[in-house]
Residue, then its C-alpha position, 0 to 999 in steps of 0.5 A: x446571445x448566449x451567456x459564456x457562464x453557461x458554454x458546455x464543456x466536455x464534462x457534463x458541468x457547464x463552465x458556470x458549475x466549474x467555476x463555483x467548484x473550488x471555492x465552494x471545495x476550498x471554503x468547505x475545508x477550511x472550515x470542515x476539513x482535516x488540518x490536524x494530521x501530522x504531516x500537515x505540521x511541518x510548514x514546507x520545509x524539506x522535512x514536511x516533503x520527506x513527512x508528506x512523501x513518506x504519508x502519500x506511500x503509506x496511504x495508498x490503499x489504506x486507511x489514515x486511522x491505520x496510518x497514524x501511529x506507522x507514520x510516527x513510527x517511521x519519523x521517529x526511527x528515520x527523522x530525514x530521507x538520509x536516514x531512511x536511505x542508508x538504514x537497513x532493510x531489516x529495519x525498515x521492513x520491521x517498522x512496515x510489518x502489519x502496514x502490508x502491500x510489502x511493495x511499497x516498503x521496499x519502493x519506498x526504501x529504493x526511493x529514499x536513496x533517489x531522492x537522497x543522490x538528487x538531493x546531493x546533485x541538485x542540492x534540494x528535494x525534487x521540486x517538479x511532478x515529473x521529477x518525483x515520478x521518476x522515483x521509485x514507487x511514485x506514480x501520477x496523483x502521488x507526485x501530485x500529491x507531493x508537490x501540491x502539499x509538500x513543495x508548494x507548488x501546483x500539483x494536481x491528484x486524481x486517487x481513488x477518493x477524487x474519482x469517485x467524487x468527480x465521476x458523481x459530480x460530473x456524472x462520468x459513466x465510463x468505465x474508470x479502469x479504461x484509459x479514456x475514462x481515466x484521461x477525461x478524468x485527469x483533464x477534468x482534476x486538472x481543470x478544477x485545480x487552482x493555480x494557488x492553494x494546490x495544496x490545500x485543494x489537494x488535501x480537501x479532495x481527498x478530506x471530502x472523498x473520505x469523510x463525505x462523498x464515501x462508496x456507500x451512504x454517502x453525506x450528500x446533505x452536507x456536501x458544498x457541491x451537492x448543488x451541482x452534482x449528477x449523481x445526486x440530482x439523479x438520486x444514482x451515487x450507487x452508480x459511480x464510480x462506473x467500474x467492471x466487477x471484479x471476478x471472483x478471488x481464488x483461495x490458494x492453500x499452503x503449508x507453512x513447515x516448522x522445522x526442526x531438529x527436536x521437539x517444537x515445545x522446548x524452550x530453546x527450539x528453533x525453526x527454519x526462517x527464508x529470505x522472500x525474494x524481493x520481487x514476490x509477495x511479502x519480498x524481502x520479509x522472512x518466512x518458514x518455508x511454504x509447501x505450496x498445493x495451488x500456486x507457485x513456490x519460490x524457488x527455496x521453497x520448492x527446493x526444501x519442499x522436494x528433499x522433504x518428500x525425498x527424504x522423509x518418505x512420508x505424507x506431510x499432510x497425514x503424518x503431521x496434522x495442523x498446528x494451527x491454520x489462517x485466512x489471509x487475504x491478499x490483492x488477488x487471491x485468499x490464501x489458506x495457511x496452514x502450519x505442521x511441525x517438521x521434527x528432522x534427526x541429526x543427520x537429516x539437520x546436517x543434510x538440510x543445512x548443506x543444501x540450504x548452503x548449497x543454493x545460497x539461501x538466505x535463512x536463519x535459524x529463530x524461535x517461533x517469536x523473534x524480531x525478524x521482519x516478518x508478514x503480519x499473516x505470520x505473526x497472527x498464525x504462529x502466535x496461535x501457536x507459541 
């Protein structure tokens, strides 16, 4: 008769090799893991889901070191979620800048006042993963992630740091970025996840992903599942997560236009900063206008460009050689940016500032350092300058 601990199932881990998973997960934490973060602290009030919602957003795809010091920041200037729905997008884009992945930010800020019209409806926080899902920004393993260490409910995550664990554990050999790859994954984290310390699995998931099962040189002599793990019984962690190559990013190139009327080294010279469209890269943040050469401008940014060319009769290239120039490099592509002076006469100002009226753009008239929210790339490429 055969012993119901050693059934298959549909992971590559017989029912024995499932069972010993999360005690030996939860036993590693709570000895090794981290509990010293800041929003771990709050004891699941209606703070510590704010905390933990506003720390999940900021942790995608970046690192917590990196987040830290963004984090206290944030729960200083908007201690509630109130606070951060009715705060100005000027300051919560000024706390963000240098965190990048702008989106989030703004998603982040739109989130706020959902959850703040819920909490007015419902008289408490979402409490339910689907609930959360619903707002903005939120998606599967984030709510999760909110209900399991926020609510105190049961929630199940599947991030990047839990794939990888799970794919090496359960020796899982598809493709991660297809969806039937995806499911087995999701039933197998579902699978593992306890009905009571969701919470802390949670966090010790992601802890052991982080800290011991990394992409390369992983700690496979200290891990507490290494026992049962494929990957490392086959001596292949390399070989997961299975993923297709990534193809080969382009370098776009871009101008970056000081302009002004006047000469850029007196005290009291002013640039032309835009308003980015909300839903573009760097949305909602200021820059001088981009003189795009391989991608697509904005639509202010090709308007200006077009009445420079009308109206200067000159090859800005030529006639204006780089102040200073940057690599930056984005999700999708790397972006070469290059900063030249526009000095304009009087009337060519006054005509410039009639068309910016004209198609409504949204701009101002700044130093090259200010306190607008700006793109860090900024930052760095005019700082290089003033």
């Amino acid at each position: 008769m055969t012993n119901s601990a050693d059934l298959p199932t549909p992971f590559n881990q017989d029912t024995h090799a499932i069972r010993r998973f999360t005690p030996a997960v939860l036993k590693w934490f709570a000895k090794h893991g981290r509990h010293d973060l800041p929003w771990q602290q709050l004891h699941k009030t209606d703070k510590d889901i704010y905390a933990v919602w506003l720390s999940e957003i900021m942790l995608q795809q970046t690192q917590v070191a990196t987040v830290l010091g963004y984090f206290e920041r944030f729960m200083q200037a908007f201690p509630t979620v109130q606070d951060l729905a009715v705060a100005d997008w000027e300051a919560v884009a000024n706390l963000w800048a240098g965190l990048g992945y702008y989106a989030r930010a703004r998603n982040l800020h739109a989130g706020a006042q959902q959850v703040a019209q819920f909490i007015r409806t419902h008289g408490k926080f979402p409490q339910m993963p689907d609930e959360w899902q619903a707002i903005k920004g939120v998606g599967r393993s984030t709510a999760g992630a909110i209900v399991a260490m926020g609510v105190g409910g049961r929630g199940v995550i599947c991030d990047g740091n839990v794939k990888r664990v799970l794919t090496r554990w359960a020796g899982i050999d598809g493709d991660i970025t297809k969806s039937a790859t995806d499911k087995a994954l999701w039933q197998l984290a579902d699978t593992l996840t306890p009905a009571r310390q969701s919470g802390e699995f949670a966090q010790a998931m992601m802890d052991l992903g982080a800290t011991l099962c990394t992409r390369t040189r992983p700690k496979c002599e200290i891990c507490p599942i290494a026992a049962d793990c494929i990957a490392h019984r086959q001596g292949k962690q390399a070989a997961y997560p299975v993923k297709a190559k990534k193809s080969v990013k382009p370098t776009h190139h871009s101008q970056v236009l000081l302009i002004t009327h006047g000469d850029l080294t007196d005290n009291d010279a002013k640039i032309l900063w835009l308003k980015r469209p909300d839903d573009g890269i760097w949305g909602g943040l200021w820059c001088p206008p981009l003189l795009s050469i391989t991608r697509q401008d904005t639509f202010n940014d090709g308007v200006i460009g077009e009445w420079l060319s009308d109206n200067l009769h000159s090859d800005l290239q030529r006639q204006n050689p780089p102040l200073a120039a940057i690599k930056h490099t984005l999700t999708h592509f790397h972006w070469q940016l290059s900063a030249r002076h526009i000095a304009l006469s009087a009337d060519k100002f006054t005509q410039l500032k009639t068309l910016l009226a004209d198609i409504h753009a949204e701009h101002h008239w700044q130093p090259l350092v200010n306190t607008l929210a700006k793109p860090a790339a900024m930052d760095k490429l005019l700082n290089a300058i003033a």
